[in-house]
DSSP file (Angstrom, degrees, kcal/mol; ACC not computed):
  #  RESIDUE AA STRUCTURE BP1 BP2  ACC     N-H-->O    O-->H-N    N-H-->O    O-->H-N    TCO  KAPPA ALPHA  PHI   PSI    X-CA   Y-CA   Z-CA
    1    1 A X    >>        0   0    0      0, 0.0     4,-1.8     0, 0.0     3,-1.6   0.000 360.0 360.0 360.0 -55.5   89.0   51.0   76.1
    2    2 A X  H 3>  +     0   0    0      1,-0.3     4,-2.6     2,-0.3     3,-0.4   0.852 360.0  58.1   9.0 -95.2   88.4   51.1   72.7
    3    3 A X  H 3> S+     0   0    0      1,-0.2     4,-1.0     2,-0.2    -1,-0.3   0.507 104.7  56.4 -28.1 -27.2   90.2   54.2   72.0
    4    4 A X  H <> S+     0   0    0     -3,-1.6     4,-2.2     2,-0.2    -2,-0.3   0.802 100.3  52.0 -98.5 -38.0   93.1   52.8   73.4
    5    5 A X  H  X S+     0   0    0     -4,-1.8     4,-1.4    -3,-0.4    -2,-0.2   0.882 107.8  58.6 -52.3 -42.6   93.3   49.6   71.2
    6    6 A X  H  X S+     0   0    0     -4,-2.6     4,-1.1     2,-0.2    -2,-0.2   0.851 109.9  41.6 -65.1 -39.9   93.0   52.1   68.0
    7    7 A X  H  X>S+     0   0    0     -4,-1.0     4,-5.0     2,-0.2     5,-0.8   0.926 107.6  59.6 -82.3 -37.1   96.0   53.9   69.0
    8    8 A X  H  X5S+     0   0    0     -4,-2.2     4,-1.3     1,-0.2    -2,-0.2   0.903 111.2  45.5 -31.5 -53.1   97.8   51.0   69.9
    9    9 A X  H  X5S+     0   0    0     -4,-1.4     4,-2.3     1,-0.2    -1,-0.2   0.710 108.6  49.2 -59.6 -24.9   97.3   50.1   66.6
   10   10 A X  H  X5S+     0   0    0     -4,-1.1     4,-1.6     2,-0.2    -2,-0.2   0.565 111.5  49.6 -75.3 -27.9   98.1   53.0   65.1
   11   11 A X  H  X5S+     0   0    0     -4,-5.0     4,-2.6     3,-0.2     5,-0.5   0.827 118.9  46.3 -91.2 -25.9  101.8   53.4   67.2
   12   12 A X  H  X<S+     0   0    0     -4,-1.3     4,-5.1    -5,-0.8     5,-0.5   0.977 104.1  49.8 -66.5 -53.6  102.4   50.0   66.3
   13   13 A X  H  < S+     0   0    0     -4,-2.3    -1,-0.2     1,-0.2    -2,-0.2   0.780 114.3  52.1 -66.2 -14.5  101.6   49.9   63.0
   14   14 A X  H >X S+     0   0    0     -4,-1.6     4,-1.0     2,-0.2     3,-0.6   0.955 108.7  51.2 -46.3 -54.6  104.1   53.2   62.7
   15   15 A X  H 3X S+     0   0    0     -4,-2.6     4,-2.9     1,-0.4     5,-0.3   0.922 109.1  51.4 -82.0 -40.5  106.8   51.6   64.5
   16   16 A X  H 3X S+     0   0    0     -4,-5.1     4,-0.8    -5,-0.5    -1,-0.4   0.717 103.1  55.3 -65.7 -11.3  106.5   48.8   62.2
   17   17 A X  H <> S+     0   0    0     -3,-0.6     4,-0.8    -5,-0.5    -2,-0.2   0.960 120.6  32.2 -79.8 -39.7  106.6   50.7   59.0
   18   18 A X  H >< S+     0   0    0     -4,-1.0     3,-0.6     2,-0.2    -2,-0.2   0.914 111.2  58.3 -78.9 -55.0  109.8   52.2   60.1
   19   19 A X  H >< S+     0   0    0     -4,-2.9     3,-2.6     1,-0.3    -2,-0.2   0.868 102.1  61.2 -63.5 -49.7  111.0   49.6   61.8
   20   20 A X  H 3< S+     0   0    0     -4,-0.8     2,-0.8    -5,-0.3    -1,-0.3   0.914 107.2  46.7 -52.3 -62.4  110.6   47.3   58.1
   21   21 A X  T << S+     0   0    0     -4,-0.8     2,-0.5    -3,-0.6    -1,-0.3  -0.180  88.1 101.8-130.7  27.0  113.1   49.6   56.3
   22   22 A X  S <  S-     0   0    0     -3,-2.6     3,-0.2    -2,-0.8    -3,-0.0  -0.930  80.8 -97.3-110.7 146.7  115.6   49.7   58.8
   23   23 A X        -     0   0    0     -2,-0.5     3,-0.1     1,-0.2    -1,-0.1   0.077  42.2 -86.5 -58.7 162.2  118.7   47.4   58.2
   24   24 A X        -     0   0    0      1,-0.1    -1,-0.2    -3,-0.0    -3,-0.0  -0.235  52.2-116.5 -62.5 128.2  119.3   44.1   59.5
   25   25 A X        -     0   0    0     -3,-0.2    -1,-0.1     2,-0.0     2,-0.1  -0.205  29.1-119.4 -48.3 137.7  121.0   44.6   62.9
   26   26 A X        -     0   0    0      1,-0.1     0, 0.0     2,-0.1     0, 0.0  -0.585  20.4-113.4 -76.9 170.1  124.7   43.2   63.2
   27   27 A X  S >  S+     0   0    0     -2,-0.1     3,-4.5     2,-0.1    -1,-0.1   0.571  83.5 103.5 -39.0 -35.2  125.6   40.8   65.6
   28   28 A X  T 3  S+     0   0    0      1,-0.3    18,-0.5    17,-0.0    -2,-0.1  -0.375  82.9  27.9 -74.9 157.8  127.8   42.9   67.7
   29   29 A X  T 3  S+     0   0    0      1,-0.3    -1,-0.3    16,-0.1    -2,-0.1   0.255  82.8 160.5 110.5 -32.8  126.0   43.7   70.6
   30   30 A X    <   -     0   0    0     -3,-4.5    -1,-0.3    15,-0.1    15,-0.2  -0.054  19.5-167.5 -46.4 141.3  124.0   41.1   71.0
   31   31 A X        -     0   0    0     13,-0.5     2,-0.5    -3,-0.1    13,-0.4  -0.443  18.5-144.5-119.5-169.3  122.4   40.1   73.8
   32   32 A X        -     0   0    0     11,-0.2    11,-0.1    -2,-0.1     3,-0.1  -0.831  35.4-140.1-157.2 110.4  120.3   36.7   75.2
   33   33 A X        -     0   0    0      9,-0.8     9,-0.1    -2,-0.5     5,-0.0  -0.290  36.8 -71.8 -61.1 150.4  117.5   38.1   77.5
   34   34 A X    >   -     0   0    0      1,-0.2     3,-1.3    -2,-0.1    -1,-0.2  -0.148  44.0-149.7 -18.3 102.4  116.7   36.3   80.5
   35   35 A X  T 3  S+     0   0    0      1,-0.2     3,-0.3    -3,-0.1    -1,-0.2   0.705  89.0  82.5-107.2  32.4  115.0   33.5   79.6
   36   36 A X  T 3  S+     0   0    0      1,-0.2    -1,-0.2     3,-0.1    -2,-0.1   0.636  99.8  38.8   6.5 -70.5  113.3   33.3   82.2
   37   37 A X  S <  S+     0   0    0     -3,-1.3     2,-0.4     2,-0.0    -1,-0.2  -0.161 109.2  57.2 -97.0  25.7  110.7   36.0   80.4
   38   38 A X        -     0   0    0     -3,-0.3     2,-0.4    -4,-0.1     4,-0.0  -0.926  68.6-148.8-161.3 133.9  110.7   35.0   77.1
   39   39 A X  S    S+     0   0    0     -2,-0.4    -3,-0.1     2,-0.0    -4,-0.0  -0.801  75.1  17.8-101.5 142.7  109.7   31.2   75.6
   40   40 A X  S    S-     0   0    0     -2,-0.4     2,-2.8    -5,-0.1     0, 0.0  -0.187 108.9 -49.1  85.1 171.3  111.8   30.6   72.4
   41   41 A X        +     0   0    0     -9,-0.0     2,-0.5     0, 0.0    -1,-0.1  -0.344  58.0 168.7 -91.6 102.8  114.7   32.1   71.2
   42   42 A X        -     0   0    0     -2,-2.8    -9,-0.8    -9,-0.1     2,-0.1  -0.872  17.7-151.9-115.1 132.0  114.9   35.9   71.0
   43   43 A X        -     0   0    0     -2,-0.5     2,-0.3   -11,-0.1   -11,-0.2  -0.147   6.2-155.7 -42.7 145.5  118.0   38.3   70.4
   44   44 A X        -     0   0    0    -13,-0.4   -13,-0.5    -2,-0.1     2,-0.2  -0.816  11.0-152.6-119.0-173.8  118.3   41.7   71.7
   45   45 A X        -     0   0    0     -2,-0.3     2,-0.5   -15,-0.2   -16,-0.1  -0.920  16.2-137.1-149.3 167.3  120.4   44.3   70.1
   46   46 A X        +     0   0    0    -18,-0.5     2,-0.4    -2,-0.2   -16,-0.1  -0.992  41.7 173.8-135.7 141.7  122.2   47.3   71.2
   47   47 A X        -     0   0    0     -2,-0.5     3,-0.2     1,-0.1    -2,-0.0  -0.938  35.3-166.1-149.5 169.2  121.5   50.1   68.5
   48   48 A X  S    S+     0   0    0     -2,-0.4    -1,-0.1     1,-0.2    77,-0.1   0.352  79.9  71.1-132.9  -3.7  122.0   53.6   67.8
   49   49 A X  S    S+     0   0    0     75,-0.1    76,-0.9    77,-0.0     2,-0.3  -0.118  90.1  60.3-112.1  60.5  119.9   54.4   65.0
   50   50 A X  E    S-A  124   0A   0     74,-0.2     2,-0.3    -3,-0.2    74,-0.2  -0.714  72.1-178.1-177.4 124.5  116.0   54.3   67.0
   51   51 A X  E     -A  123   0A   0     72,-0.5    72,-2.4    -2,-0.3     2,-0.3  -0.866  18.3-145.3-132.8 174.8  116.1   57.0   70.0
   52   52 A X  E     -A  122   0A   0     -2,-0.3     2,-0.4    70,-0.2    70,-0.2  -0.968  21.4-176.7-118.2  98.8  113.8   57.6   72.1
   53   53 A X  E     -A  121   0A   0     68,-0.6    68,-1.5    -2,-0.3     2,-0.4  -0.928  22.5-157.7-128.3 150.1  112.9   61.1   73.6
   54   54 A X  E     +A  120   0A   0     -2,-0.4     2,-0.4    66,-0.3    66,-0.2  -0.990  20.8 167.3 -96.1 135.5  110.9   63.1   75.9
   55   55 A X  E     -A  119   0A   0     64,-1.4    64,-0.6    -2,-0.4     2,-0.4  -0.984  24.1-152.4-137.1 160.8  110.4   66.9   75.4
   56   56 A X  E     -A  118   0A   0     -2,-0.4     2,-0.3    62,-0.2    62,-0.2  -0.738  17.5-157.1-103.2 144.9  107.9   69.4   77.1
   57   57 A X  E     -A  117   0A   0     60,-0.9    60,-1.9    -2,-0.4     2,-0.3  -0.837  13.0-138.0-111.6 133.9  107.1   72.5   74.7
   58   58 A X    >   -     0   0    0     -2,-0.3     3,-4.5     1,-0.2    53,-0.2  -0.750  53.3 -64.1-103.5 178.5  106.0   75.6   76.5
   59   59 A X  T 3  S+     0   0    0      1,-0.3    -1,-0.2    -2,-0.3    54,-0.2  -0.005 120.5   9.4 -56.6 171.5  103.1   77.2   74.6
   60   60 A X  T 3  S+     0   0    0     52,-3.2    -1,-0.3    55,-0.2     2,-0.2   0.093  94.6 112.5  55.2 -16.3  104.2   78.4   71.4
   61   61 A X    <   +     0   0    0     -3,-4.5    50,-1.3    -2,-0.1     2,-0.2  -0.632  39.8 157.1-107.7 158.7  107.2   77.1   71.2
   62   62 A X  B     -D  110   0B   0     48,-0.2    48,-0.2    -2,-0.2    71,-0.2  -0.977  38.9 -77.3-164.7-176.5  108.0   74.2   68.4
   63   63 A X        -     0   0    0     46,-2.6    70,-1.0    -2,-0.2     2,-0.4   0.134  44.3-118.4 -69.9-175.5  110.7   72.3   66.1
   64   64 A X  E     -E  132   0C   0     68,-0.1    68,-0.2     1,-0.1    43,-0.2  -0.829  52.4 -67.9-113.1 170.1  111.9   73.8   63.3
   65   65 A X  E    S+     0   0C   0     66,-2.1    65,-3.4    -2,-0.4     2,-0.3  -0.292  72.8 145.8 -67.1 137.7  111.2   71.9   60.0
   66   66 A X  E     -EF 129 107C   0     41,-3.1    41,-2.0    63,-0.2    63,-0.2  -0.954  31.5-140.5-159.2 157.0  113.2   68.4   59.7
   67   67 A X        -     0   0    0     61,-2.0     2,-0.2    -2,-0.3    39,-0.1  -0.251  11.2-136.7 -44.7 146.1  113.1   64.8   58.3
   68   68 A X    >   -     0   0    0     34,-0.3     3,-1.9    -2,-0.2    36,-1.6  -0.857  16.3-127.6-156.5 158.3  114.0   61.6   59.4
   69   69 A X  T 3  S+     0   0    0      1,-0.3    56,-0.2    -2,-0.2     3,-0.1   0.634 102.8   6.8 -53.9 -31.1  115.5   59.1   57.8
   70   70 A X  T 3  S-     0   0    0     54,-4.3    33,-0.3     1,-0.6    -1,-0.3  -0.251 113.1 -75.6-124.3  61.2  113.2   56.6   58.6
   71   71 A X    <   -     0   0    0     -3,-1.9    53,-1.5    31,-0.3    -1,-0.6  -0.629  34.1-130.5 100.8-178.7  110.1   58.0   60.4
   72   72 A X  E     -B  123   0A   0     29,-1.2    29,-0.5    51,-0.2    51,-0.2  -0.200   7.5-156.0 179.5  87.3  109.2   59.1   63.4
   73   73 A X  E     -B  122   0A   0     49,-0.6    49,-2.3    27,-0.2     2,-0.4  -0.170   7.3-171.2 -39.5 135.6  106.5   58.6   65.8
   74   74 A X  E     -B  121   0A   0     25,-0.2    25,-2.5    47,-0.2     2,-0.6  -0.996   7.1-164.0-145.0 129.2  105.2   60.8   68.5
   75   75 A X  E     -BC 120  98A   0     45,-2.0    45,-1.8    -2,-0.4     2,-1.0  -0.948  25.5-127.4-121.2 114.4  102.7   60.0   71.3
   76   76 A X  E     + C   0  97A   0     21,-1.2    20,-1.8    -2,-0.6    21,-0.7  -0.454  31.6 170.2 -84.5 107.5  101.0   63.2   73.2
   77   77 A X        +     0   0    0     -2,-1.0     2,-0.3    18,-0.2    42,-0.2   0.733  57.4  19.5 -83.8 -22.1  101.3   63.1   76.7
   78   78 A X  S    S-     0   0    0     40,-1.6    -1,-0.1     2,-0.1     0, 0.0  -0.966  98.2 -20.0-139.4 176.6  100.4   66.0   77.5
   79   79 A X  S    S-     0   0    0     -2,-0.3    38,-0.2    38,-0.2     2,-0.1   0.133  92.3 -37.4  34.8-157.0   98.5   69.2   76.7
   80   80 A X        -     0   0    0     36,-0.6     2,-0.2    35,-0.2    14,-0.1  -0.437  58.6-170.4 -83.7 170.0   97.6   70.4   73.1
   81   81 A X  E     -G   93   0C   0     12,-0.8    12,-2.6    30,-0.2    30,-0.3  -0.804   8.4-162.0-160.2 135.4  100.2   69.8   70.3
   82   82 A X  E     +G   92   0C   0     29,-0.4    28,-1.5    -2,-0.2     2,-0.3  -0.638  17.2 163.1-108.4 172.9  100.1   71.1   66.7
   83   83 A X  E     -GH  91 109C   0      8,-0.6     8,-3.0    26,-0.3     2,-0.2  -0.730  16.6-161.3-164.3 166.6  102.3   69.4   63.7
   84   84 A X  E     -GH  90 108C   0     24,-0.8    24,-3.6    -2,-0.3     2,-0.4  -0.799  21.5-136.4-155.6 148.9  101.8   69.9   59.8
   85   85 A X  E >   - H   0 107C   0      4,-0.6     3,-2.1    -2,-0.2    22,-0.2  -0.984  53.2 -83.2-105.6 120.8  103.1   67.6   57.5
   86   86 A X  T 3  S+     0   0    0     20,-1.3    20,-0.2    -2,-0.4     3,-0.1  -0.164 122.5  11.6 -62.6 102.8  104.8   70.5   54.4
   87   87 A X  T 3  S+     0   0    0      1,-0.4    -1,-0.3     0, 0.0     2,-0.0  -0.370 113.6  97.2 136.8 -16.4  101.8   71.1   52.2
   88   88 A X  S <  S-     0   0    0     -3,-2.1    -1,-0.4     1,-0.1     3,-0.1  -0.203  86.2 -83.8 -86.8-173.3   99.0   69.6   54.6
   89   89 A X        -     0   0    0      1,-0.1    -4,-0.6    -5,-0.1     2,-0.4  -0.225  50.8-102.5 -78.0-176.1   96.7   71.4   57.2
   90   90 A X  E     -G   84   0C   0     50,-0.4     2,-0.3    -6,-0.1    -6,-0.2  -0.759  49.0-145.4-103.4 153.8   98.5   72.1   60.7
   91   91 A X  E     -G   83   0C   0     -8,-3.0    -8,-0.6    -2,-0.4     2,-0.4  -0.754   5.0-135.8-113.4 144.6   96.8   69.2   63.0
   92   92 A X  E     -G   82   0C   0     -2,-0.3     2,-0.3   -10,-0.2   -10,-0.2  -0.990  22.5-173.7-114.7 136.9   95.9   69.3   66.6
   93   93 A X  E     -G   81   0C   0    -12,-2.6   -12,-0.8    -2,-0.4     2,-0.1  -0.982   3.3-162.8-148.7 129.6   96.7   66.4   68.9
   94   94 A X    >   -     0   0    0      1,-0.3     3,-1.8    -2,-0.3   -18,-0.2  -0.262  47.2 -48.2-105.4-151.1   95.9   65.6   72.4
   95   95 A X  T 3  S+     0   0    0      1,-0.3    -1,-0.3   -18,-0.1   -18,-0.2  -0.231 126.1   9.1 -60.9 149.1   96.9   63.4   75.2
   96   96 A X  T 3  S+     0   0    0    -20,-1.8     2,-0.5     1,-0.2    -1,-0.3   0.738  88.6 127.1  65.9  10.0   97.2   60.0   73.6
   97   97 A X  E <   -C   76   0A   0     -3,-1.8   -21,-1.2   -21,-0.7    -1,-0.2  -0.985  52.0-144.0-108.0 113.0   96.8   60.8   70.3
   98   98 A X  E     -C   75   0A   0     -2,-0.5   -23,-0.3   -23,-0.2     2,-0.2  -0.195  12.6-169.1-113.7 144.2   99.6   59.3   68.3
   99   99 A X        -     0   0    0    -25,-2.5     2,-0.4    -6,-0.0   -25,-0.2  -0.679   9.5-173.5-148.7 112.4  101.2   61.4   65.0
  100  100 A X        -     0   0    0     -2,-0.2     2,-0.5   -27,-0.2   -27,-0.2  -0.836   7.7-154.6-119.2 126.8  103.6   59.2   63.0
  101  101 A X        -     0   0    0    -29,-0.5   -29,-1.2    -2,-0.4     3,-0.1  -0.812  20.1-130.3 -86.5 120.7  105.8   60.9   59.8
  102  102 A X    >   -     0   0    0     -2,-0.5     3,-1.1   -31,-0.2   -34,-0.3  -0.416  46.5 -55.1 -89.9 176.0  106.7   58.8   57.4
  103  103 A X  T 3  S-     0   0    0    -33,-0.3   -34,-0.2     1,-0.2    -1,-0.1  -0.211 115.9 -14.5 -60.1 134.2  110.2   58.5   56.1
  104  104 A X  T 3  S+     0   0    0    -36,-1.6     2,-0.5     1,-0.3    -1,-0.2   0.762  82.9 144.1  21.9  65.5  111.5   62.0   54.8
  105  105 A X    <   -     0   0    0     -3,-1.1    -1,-0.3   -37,-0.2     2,-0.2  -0.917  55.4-126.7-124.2 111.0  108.5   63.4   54.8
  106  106 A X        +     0   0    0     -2,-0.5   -20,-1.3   -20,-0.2   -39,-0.3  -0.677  51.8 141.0 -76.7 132.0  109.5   67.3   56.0
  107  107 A X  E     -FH  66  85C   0    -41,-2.0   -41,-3.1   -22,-0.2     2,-0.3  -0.912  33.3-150.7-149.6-179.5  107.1   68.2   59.2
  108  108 A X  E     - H   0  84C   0    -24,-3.6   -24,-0.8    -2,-0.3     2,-0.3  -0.980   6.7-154.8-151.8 177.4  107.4   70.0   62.4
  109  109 A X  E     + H   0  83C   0     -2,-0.3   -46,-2.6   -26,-0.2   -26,-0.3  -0.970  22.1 132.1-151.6 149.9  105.8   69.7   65.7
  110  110 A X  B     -D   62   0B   0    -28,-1.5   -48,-0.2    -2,-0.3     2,-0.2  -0.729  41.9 -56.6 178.1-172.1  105.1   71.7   68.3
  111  111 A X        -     0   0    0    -50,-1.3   -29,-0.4   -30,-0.3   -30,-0.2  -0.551  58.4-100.7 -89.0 152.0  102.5   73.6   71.9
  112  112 A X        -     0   0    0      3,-1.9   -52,-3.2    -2,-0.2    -1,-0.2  -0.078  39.1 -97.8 -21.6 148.0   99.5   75.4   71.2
  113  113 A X  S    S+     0   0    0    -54,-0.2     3,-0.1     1,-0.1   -54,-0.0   0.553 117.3  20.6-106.3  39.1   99.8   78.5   71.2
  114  114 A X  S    S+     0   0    0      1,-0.3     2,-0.3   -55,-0.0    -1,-0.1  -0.147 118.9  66.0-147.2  17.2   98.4   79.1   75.1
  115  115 A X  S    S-     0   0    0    -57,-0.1    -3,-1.9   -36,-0.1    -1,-0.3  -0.750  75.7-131.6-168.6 130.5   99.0   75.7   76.2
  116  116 A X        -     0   0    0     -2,-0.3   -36,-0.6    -5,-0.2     2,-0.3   0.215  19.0-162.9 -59.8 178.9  101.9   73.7   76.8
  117  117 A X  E     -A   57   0A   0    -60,-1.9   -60,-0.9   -38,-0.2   -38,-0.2  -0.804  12.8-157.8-154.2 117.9  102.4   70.4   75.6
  118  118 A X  E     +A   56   0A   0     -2,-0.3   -40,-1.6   -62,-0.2     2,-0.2  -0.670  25.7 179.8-104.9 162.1  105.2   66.8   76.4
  119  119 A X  E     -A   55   0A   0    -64,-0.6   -64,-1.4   -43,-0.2     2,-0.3  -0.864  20.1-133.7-171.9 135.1  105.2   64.6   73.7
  120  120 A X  E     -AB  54  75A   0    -45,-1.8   -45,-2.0    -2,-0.2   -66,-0.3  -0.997  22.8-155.7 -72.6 106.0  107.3   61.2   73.3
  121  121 A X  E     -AB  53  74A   0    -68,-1.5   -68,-0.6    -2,-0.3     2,-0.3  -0.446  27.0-173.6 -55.3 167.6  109.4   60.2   70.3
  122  122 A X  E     +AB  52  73A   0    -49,-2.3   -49,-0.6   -70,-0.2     2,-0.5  -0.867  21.4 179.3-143.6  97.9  110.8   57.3   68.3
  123  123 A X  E     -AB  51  72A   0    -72,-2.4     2,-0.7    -2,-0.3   -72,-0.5  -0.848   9.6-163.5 -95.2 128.7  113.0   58.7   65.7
  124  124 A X  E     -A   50   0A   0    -53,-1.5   -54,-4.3    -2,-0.5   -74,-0.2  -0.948  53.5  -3.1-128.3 134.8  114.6   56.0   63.6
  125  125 A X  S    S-     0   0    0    -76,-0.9     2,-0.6    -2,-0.7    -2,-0.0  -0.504 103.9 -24.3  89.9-165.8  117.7   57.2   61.4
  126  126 A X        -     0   0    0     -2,-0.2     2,-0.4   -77,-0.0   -57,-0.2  -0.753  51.2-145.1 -64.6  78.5  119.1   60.1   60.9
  127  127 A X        -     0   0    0     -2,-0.6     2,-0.5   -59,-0.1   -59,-0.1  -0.432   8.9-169.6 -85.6 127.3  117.4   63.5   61.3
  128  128 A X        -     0   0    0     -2,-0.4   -61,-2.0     0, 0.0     2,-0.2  -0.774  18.6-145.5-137.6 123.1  118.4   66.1   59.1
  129  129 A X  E     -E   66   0C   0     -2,-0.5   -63,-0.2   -63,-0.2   -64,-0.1  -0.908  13.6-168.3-102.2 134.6  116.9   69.6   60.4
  130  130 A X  E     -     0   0C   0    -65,-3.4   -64,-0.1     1,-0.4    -1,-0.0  -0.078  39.2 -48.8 -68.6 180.0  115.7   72.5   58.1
  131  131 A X  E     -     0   0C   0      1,-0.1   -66,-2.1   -67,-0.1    -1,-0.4  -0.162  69.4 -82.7 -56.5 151.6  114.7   76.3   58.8
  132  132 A X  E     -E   64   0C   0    -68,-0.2     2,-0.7   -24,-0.0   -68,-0.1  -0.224  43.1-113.2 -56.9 154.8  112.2   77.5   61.6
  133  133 A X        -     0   0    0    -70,-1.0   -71,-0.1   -71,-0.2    -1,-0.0  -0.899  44.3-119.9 -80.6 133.6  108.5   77.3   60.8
  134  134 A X     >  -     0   0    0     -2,-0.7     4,-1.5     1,-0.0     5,-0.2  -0.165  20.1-101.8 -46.4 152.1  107.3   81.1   60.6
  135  135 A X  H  > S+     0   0    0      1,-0.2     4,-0.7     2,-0.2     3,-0.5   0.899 120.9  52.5 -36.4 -54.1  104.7   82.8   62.7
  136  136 A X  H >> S+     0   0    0      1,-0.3     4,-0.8     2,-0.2     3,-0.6   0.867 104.7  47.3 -55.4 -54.3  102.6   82.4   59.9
  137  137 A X  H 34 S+     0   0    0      1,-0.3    -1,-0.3     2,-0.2    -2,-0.2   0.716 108.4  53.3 -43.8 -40.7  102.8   79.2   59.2
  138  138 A X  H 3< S+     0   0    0     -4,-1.5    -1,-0.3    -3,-0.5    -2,-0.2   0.513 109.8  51.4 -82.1 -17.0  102.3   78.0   62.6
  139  139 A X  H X< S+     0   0    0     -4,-0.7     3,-1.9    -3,-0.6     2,-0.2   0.558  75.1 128.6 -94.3 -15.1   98.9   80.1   62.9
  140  140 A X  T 3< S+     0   0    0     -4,-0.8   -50,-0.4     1,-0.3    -3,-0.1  -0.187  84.6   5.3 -38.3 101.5   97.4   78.8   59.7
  141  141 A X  T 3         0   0    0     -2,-0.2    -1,-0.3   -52,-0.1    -3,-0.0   0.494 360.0 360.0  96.9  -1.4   93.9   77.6   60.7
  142  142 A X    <         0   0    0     -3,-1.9    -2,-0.1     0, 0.0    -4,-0.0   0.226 360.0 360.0 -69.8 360.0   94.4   78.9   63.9
């Protein structure tokens, strides 16, 4: 139980960090949610710079090195997952275990290499991809 309030905090405060340094939404688009489910007056927005993704990695395979413009959050949903942030160690993360990039901060992410791994994002901005990570690189500490 525990464990699960600490990452909570931890994807939150990520999402907020990012979330601060993206610009004020415009008006078009707006919506007014049910309110029904909500007390007070709350907005929605319909926006294009925050996706959302899942992908499965089979073992070995992972991104090549990239940015984004303003962060990027990942919660591992399954199996092992490695990431290095460019100059730090390569990291292991399992299910549940949260790994948030701050903005343009070059990393990559990625399987084991003998066990696959699904993994959520929340990329906010732009993501501006670099070269593959090397064999080497990706076995460091391995």
């Amino acid at each position: 139980m525990m464990r699960a309030v600490v990452l909570t905090l931890i994807v939150l405060s990520g999402i907020t960090v990012a979330w601060s340094q993206t610009p004020e939404p415009t008006t078009v688009g707006a919506t007014n949610p049910d309110p029904v489910n909500f007390t007070g007056r709350v907005t929605g927005y319909t926006t294009s710079d925050i996706r959302v993704n899942r992908y499965s990695f089979a073992a070995g395979a992972r991104s090549n090195w990239h940015t984004h413009e303003r962060g990027q959050t990942l919660i591992i949903e399954q199996g092992t997952a490695l990431a290095q942030v460019e100059g730090g160690p390569v990291r292991e993360y399992r299910p549940n275990d949260v790994f948030y990039t701050p903005p343009g901060v070059r990393h990559w992410h990625g399987a084991a290499p003998t066990q696959a791994m699904r993994q959520v994002s929340v990329s906010f901005g732009v993501t501006t991809w670099h070269g593959p990570v090397s064999d080497t690189q990706y076995r460091v500490g391995r």
